[in-house]
C-alpha positions in Angstrom: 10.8 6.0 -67.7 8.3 3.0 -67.9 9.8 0.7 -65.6 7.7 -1.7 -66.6 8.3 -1.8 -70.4 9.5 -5.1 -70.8 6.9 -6.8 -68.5 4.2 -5.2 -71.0 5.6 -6.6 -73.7 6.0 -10.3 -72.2 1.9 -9.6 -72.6 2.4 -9.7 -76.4 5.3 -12.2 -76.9 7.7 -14.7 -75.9 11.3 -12.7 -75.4 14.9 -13.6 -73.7 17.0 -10.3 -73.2 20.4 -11.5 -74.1 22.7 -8.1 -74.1 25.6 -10.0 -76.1 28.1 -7.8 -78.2 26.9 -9.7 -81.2 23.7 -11.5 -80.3 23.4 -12.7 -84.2 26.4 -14.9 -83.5 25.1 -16.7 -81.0 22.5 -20.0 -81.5 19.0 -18.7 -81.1 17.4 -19.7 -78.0 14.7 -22.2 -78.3 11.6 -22.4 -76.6 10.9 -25.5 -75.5 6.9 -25.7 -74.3 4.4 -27.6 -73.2 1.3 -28.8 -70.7 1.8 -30.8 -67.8 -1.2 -33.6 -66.5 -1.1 -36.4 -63.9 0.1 -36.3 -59.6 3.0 -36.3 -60.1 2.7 -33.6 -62.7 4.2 -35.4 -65.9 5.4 -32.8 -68.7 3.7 -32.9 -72.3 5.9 -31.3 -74.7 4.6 -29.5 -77.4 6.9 -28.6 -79.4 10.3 -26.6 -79.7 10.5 -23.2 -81.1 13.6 -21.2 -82.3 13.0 -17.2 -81.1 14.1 -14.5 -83.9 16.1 -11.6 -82.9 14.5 -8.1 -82.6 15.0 -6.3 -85.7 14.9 -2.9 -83.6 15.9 -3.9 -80.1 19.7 -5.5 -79.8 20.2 -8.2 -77.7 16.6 -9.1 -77.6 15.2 -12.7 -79.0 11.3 -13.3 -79.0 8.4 -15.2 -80.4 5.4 -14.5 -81.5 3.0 -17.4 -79.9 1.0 -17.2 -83.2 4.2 -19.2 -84.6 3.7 -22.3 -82.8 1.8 -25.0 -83.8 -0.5 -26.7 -83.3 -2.1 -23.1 -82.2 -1.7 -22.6 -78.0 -5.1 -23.2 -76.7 -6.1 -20.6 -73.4 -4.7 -22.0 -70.6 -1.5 -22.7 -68.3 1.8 -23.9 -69.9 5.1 -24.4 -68.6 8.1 -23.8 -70.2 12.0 -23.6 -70.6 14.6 -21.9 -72.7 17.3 -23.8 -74.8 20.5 -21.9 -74.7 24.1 -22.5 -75.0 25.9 -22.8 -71.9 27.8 -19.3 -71.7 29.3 -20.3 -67.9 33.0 -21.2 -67.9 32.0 -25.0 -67.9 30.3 -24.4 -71.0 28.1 -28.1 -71.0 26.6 -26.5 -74.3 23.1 -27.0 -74.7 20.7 -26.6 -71.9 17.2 -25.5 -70.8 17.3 -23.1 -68.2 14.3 -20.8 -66.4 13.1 -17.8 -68.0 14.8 -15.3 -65.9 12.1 -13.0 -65.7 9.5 -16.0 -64.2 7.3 -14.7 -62.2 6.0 -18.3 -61.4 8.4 -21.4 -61.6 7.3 -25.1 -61.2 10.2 -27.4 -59.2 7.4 -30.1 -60.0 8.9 -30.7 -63.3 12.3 -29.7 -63.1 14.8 -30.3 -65.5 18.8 -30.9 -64.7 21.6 -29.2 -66.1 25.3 -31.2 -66.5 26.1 -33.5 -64.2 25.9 -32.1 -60.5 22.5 -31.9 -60.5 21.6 -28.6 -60.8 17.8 -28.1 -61.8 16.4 -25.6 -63.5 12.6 -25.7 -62.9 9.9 -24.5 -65.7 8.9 -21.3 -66.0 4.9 -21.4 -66.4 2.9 -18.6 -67.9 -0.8 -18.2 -68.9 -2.4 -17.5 -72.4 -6.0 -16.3 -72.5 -7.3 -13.7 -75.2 -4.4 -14.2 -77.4 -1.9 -12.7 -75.1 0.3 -14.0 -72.5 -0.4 -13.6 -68.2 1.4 -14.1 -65.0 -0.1 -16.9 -63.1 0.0 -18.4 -60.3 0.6 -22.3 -61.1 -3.1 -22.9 -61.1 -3.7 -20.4 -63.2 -5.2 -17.9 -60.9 -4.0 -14.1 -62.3 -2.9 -11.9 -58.9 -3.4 -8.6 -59.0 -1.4 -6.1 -56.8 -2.6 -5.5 -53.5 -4.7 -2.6 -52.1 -2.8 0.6 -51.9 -2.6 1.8 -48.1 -3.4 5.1 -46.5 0.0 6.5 -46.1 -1.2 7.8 -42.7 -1.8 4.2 -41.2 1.1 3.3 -42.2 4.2 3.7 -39.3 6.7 5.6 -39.7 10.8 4.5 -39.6 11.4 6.3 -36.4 8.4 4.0 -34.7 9.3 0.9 -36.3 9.7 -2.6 -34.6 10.9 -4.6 -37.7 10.1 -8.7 -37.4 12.9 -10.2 -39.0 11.2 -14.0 -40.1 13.1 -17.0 -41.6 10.4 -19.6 -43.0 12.3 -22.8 -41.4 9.7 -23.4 -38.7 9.8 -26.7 -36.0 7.0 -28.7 -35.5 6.9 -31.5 -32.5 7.9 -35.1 -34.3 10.1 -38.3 -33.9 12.8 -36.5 -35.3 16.4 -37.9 -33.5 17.5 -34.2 -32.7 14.3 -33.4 -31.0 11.7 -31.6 -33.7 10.7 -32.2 -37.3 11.6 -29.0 -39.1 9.0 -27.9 -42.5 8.7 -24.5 -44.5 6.4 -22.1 -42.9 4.0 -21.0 -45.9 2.6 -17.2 -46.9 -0.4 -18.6 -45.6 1.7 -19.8 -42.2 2.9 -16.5 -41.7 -1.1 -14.6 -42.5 -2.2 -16.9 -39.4 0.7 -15.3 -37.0 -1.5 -12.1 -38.2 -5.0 -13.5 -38.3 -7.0 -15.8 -36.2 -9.3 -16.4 -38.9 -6.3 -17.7 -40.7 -5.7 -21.3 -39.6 -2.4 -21.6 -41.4 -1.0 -24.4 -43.6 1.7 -26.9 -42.8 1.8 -25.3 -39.6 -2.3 -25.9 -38.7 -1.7 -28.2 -35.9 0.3 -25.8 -33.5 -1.9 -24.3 -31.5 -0.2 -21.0 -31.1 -0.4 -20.4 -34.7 -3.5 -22.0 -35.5 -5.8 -20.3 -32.7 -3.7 -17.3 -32.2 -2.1 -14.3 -33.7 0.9 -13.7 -32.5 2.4 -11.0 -34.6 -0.5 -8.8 -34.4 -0.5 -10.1 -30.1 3.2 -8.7 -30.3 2.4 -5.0 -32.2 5.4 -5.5 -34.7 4.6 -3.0 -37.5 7.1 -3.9 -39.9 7.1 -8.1 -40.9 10.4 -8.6 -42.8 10.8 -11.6 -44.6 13.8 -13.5 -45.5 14.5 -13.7 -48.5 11.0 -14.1 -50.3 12.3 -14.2 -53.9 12.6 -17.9 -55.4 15.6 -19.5 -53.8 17.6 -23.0 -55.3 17.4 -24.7 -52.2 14.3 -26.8 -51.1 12.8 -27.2 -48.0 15.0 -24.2 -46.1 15.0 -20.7 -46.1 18.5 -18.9 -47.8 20.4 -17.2 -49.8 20.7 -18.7 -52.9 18.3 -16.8 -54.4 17.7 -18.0 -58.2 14.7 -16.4 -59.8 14.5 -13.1 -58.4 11.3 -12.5 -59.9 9.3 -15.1 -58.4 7.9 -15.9 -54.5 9.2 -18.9 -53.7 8.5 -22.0 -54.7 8.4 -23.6 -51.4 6.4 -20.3 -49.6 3.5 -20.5 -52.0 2.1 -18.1 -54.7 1.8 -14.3 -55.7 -1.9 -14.6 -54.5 -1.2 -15.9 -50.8 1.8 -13.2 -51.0 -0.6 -10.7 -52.4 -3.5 -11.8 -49.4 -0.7 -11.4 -46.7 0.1 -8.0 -47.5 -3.6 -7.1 -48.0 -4.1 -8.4 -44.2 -0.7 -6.8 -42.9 -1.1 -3.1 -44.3 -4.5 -3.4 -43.2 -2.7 -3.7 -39.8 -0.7 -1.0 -40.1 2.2 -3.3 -40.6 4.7 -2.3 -43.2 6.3 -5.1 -45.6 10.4 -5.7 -45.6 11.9 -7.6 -48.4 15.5 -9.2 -48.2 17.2 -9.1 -51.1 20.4 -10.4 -52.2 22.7 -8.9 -54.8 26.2 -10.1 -54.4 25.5 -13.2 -55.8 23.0 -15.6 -57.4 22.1 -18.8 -58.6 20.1 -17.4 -61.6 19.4 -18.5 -64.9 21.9 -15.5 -66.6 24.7 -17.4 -64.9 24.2 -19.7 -68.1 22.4 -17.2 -70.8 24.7 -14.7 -71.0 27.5 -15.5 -68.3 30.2 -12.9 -69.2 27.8 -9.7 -68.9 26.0 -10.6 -65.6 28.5 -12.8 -63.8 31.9 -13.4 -63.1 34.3 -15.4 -61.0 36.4 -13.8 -58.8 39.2 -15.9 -58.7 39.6 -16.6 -62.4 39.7 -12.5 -62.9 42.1 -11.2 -60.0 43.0 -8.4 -61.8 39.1 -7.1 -62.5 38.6 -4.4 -59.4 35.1 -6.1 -59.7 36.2 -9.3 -58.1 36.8 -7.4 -54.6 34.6 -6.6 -51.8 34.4 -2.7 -50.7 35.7 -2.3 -47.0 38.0 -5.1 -47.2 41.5 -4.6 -48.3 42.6 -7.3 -51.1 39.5 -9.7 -50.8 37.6 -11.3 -53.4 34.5 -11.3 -53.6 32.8 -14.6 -52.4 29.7 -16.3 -54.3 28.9 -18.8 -52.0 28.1 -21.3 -54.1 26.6 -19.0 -56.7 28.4 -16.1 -59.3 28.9 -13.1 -58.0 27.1 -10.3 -60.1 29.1 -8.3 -62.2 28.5 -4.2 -61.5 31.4 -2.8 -63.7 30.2 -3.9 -67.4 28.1 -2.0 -69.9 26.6 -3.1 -72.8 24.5 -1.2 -76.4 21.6 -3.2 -75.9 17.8 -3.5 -75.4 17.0 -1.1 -72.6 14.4 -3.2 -70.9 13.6 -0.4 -68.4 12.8 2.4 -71.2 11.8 0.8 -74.0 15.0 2.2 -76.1 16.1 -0.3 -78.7 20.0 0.5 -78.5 21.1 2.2 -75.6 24.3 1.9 -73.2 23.5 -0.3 -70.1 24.6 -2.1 -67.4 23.2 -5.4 -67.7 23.6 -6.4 -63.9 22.1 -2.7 -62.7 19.0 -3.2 -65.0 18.2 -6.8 -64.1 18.2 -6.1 -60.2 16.0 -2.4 -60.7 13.8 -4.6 -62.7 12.9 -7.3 -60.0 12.8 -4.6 -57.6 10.1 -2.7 -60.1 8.7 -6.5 -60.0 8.1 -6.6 -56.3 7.5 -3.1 -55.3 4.5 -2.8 -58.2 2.7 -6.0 -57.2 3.7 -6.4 -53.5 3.4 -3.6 -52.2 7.0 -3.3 -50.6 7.3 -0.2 -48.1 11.2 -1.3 -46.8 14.1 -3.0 -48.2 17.0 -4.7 -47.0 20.3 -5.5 -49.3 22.0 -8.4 -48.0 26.2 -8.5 -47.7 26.6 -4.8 -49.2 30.7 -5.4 -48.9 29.9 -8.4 -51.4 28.3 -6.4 -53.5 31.3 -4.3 -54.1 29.6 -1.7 -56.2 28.3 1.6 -54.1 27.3 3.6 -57.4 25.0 0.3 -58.2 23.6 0.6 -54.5 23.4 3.8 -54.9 21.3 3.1 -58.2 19.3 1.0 -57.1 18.4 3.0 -53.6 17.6 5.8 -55.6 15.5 3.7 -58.1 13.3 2.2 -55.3 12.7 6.0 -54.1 11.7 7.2 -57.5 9.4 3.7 -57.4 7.9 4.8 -53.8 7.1 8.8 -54.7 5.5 7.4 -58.1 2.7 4.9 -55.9 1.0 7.9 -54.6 1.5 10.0 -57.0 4.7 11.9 -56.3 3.4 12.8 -52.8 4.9 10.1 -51.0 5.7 10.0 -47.3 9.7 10.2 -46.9 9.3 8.7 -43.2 7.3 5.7 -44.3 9.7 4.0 -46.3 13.7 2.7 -45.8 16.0 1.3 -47.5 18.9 -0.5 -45.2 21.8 -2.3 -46.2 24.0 -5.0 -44.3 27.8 -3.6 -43.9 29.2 -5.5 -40.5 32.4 -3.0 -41.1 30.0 0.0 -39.9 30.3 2.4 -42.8 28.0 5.2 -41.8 29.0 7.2 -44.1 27.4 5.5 -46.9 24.5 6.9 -45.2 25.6 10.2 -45.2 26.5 10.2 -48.8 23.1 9.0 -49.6 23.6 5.7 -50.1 21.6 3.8 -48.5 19.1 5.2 -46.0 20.5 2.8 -42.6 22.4 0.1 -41.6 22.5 -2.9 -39.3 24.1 -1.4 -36.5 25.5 -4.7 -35.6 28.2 -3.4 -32.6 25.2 -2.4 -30.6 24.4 -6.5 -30.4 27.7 -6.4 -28.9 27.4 -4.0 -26.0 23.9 -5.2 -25.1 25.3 -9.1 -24.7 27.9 -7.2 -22.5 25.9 -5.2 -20.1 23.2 -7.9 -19.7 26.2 -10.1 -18.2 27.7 -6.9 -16.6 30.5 -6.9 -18.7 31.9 -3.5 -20.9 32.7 -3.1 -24.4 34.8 -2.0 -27.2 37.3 -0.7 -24.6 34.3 1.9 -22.9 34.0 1.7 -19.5 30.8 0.1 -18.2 29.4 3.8 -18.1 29.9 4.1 -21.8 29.1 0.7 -23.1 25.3 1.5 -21.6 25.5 5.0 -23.1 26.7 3.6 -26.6 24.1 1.2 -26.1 21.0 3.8 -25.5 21.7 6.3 -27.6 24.0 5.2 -31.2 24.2 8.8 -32.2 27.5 8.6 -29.3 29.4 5.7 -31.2 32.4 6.6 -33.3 32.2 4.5 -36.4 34.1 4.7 -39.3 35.0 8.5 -38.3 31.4 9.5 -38.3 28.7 8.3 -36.5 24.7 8.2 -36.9 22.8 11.5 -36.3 19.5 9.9 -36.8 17.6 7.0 -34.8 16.4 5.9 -37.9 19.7 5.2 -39.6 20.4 2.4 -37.2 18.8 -0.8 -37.0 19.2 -2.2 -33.7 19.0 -6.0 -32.8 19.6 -8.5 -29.8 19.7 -11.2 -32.2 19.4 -11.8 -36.1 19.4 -14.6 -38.3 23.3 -14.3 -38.2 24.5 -16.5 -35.6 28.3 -17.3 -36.9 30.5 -16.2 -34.2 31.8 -15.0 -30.8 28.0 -14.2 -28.9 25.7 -14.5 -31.3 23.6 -17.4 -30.8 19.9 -16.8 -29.8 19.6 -15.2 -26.4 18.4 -18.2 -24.5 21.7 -20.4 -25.7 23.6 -17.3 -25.4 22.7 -16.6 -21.7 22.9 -20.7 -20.7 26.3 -20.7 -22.0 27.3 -17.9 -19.3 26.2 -19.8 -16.8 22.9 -17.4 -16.5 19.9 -19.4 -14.6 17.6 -17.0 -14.7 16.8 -16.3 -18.5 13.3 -14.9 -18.2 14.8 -11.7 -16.2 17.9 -10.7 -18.3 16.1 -11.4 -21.4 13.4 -8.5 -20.0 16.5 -6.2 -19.1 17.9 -6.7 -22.9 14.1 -6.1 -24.6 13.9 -3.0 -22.5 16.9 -1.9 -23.8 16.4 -2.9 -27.0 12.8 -0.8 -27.3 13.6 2.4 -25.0 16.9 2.7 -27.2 17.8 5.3 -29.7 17.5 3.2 -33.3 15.0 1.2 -35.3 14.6 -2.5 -33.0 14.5 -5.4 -34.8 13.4 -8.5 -33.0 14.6 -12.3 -34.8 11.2 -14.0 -35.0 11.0 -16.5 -31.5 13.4 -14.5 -29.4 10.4 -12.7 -28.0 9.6 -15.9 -25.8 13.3 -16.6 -25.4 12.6 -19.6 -28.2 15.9 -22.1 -28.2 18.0 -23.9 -30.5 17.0 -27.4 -30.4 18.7 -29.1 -33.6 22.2 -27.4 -33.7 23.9 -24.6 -32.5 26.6 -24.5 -35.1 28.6 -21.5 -35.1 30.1 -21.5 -38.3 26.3 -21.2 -40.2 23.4 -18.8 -40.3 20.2 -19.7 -38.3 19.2 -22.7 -39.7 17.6 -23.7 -36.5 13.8 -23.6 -36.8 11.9 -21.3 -35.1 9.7 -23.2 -32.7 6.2 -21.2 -31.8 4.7 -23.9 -29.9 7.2 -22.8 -27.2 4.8 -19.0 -27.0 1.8 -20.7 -24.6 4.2 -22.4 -22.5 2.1 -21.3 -19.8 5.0 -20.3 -17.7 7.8 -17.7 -18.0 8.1 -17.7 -21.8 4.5 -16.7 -21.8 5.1 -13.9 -19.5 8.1 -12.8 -21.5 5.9 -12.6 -24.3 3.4 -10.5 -22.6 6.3 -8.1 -21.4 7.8 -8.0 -24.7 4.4 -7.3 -26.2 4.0 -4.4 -23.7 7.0 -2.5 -24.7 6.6 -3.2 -28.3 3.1 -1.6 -28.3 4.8 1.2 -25.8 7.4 1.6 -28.5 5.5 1.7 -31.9 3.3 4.8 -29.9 4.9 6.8 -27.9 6.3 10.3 -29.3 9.0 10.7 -27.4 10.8 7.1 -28.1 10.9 8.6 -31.5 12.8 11.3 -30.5 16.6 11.0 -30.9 17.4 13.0 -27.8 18.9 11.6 -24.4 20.1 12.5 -21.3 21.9 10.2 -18.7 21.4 12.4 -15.2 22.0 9.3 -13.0 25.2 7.0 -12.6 25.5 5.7 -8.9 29.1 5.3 -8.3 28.3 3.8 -5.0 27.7 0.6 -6.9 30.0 0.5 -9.5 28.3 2.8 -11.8 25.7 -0.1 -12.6 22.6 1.7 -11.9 22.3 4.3 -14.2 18.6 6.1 -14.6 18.4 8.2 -18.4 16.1 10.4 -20.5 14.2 9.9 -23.7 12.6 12.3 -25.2 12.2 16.0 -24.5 10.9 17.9 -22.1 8.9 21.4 -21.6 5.8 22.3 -24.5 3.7 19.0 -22.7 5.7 17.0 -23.5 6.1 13.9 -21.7 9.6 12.2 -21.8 10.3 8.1 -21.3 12.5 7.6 -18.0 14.6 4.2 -17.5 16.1 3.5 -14.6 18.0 0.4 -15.0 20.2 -2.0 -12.5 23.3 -3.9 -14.3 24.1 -5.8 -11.0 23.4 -9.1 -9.6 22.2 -7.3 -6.3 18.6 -6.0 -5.3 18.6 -2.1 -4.0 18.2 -2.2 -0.1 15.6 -1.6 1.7 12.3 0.1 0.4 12.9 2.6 -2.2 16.0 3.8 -4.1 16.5 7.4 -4.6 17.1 8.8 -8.3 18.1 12.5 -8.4 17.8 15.0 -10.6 14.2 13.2 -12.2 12.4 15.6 -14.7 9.3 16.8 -13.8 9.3 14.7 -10.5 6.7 16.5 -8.9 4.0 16.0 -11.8 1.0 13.5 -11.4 0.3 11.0 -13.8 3.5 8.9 -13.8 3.2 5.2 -14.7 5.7 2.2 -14.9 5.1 0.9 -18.8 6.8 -2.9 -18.6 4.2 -4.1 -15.5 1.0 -1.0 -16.7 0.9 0.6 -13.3 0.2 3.8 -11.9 2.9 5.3 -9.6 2.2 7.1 -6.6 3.3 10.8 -7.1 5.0 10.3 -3.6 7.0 7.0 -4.7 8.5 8.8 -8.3 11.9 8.3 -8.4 12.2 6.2 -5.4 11.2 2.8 -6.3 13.3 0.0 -5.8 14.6 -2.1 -8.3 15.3 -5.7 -8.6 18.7 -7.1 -9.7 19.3 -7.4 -13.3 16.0 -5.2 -13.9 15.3 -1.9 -15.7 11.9 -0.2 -14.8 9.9 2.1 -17.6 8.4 5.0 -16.6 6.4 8.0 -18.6 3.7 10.3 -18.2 2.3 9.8 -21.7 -0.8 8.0 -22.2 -2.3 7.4 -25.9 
């Protein structure tokens, strides 16, 4: 399979896949294409061109750019297609995106109907009679360099960086902070100094620092990166799934930032969403990609998986539609009638799109439930292995690339049925907002909320449970703050009346990195960053993330440095890669909340991780506190990780602990 068949062709000609029953009874679509001049741009048109239909390929219109006139000269153009409106409002003739843009231009925009929906131009290059990708200068990006698979982590030593692009910057703004869109070349300066960043060059912490490389992350996942309908915020409306976004900057800065990071030894996440979209195919060729639930209640498409009787919900958008086939065009092989699924071979095509030219080593499918279609995620899991083996050559790494889906129902055994490769292990966020106040969960003791909490293999999910650390992403907070306790930390912990936020913020980030699972940290929560414009329960984290808060030069800057400690610690250290633990301490004398575990094996050298953790609001008395039963006591060479000291061998396993703290202990050393 050549799964880039129909990109090669866009070299030689204009083309529109429209997989239509009968595409000859349908108006042609009309290119409509011209130059733009003048700031603001100003749109030249011209001319308009009807496209032919494919005498071999059904379903597929194109143009030869030798048939427009005056002849195309080299250089940039920008450009729409005319189409009948195929949605069920049916405003009939409009210009909508090319769906397979790699580059669209909000700068001259055009609207469709009356509520102001705009379709922006798709732009495209033309140099030595054929047609290029661009960037909307002009400039051709080429895919980046292709990484060493062996300095490249792998998923059981992952810390993933989960980053929205809604950054704050210090204003007159009523609510406290001007919020702007952190660029490609924003995010580069959080990974080089030499990077001064963009619309974010006056903050200190991101102009003269870098804090993601500062922190260790090894894995930068970035919300959704593909085009998205909504200006000047980061979401989920994703529209043109083949282009960065409009508002993040170009494939070249994208291409430069995952040169700098896998140079790093950082891997690169993309969020993608597939229940829905805002795309142009909701007007091109609505009844084979799209559909509205409530207008077919009787189509087992319209329902979500995991949730009895509910209908799938588009947010705004049109919810893709999985359960269709179509003897069309098969852009993906090259065949010229073959049976396909229109929706299946649109979303493996982006994906080809994005793993090809960016490099992507992770993945992560947005609302899985909303998809409603496990044989398409199945599909398109598989299709982003076959995608990974074939970049280096069919020898690929299996423990260097992931794909994890978002399922809030916990079915794990999607994961055992292949799938997907993880999941958002979105209880443990639960029990660790617990035991940080003390509390238990899910109707565990306190004893087994912490054991749950350190080691996910123990939790009873959907009548399975995880048997690998790297099926489970783990995370204190995510981008997801509807709800009961799920706020950032900081708001979380000031709402429970907790004063001292520095110190159970450590306790949860030592959990979080000495647990069994993949940690994700939400981008700011590793300096306890607040929400300063709203703390709306009822929508995702539209709160900027505010990175002048980092040099604080108080606790949020110690945080940091802790934070930055373990992370480091945690991306290194064989034996938090391990999936095996051991709880040989519970002191019942204090309400079972000191509890001292094992990570990691021991015997063979090897060196396990000890934690020794205190879930109360009182210090130990006196001088030391006695842990029995510590593995390999008597050895030499034990240090505390979260402060980087040694420990006497005389004071191992009798150090006292501070209220609400958990101490780190190992004998490995890198």
């Amino acid at each position: 399979m050549d799964p880039l068949n129909i990109f090669t062709q866009r070299h030689e000609r204009f083309l529109l896949w429209v997989p239509q029953a009968d595409s000859s009874a349908i108006p042609p679509p009309v290119l409509v294409i011209g130059t733009t001049s003048g700031t603001p741009p100003v749109f030249n048109e011209i001319g308009q061109y009807p496209l032919v239909h494919s005498n071999d390929k059904v379903g597929l219109w194109v143009l030869e750019p030798s048939a427009i006139s005056p002849t195309l000269k080299e250089g940039v153009y920008r450009y729409w297609f005319k189409i009948q409106d195929t949605s069920p409002e049916n405003r009939g003739p409009i210009l909508v995106a090319d769906p397979l843009s790699f580059t669209v231009d909000y700068s001259v925009a055009r609207s469709i109907g009356d509520n102001a929906r705009y379709q922006p131009a798709s732009v495209i290059k033309y140099r030595a009679d054929r047609l290029w990708a661009c960037d909307l200068n002009g400039a051709e990006s080429q895919p980046p360099p292709l990484p060493d698979q062996a300095t490249l982590p792998s998923n059981n030593h992952l810390v993933i960086y989960e980053l929205p692009t809604s950054w704050a910057k210090v204003g007159d703004d009523s609510r406290g902070s001007d919020v702007d869109v952190g660029t490609f070349a924003d995010v580069l300066a959080l990974f080089d100094r030499a990077a001064g960043g963009d619309r974010f060059a006056s903050i200190a912490a991101v102009h003269q620092d870098a804090i993601l490389t500062e922190l260790g992350i090894n894995a930068l996942e970035l919300l959704p990166a593909a085009d998205a309908k909504a200006k000047g915020e980061w979401g989920y409306a994703t529209a043109h799934y083949f282009a960065p976004d409009y508002d993040l900057g170009s494939a070249s800065e994208l291409r430069s930032l995952v040169e700098t990071i896998n140079a790093q030894g950082v891997r690169l996440f993309t969020d993608v969403v597939m229940a829905f979209g805002h795309d142009s195919y909701s007007y091109i060729d609505f009844p084979n990609f799209h559909l509205r639930p409530t207008m077919e209640r009787d189509n087992p498409d319209s329902y979500q998986s995991h949730a009895e009787g509910q209908l799938r919900d588009g947010y705004g958008g049109n919810s893709w539609r999985y359960i269709r086939s179509a003897h069309a065009y098969d852009p993906e092989t090259g065949a010229g009638n073959s049976t396909v699924h229109p929706a299946w071979t649109f979303h493996r095509l982006h994906l080809a799109r994005w793993m090809a030219d960016f490099g992507v080593n992770g993945l992560r499918l947005d609302s899985v439930n909303n998809i409603g279609n496990y044989d398409f995620v199945r599909s398109y899991k598989e299709r982003a292995w076959e995608l990974y083996n074939a970049r280096y050559g069919g020898s690929a790494d299996a423990s260097k690339f992931l794909v994890i889906g978002e399922e809030l129902s916990m079915p794990v055994s999607m994961v055992h049925h292949g799938i997907l490769n993880a999941l958002w292990n979105e209880p443990w966020q639960g029990r660790l907002r617990a035991v940080i106040l003390g509390e238990s969960a899910n109707n565990d003791n306190f004893e087994w909320t912490v054991r749950k909490l350190v080691d996910c293999t123990l939790d009873d999910l959907d009548g399975t449970h995880f048997t690998d650390g790297a099926q489970a992403v783990n995370y204190i907070t995510s981008h997801d703050i509807e709800g009961y306790r799920k706020e950032r930390l900081y708001n979380f912990l000031k709402s429970n009346g907790i004063w001292d936020v520095e110190q159970r913020a450590k306790l949860a980030f030592a959990l979080l990195l000495t647990s069994v699972g993949i940690p994700m940290i939400f981008a700011g929560e590793e300096f306890a960053d607040q929400m300063d414009r709203s703390v709306d329960m009822g929508k995702k984290q539209s709160d900027p993330v505010n990175y002048s808060r980092k040099n604080d030069g108080g606790w949020r800057q110690g945080l940091f440095g802790y934070v930055a400690g373990l992370v480091k610690f945690r991306t290194k250290c064989p034996a938090l890669g391990e999936d095996d633990t051991e709880f040989f301490h519970v002191d019942r004398s204090r309400g079972g909340k000191i509890l001292a575990w094992r990570r990691g094996q021991t015997g063979d050298g090897r060196s396990p991780v000890i934690v020794v953790a205190n879930f109360s609001n009182e210090n130990t008395p006196g001088t030391e506190y006695v842990v029995p039963n510590w593995p390999d006591k008597d050895k030499s060479g034990w240090r505390e990780v979260s402060q980087n000291r040694n420990v006497p061998t005389e004071w191992v396993a009798r150090e006292p602990l501070l209220a609400w703290e958990a101490k780190v202990y190992t004998r490995w050393r890198e």
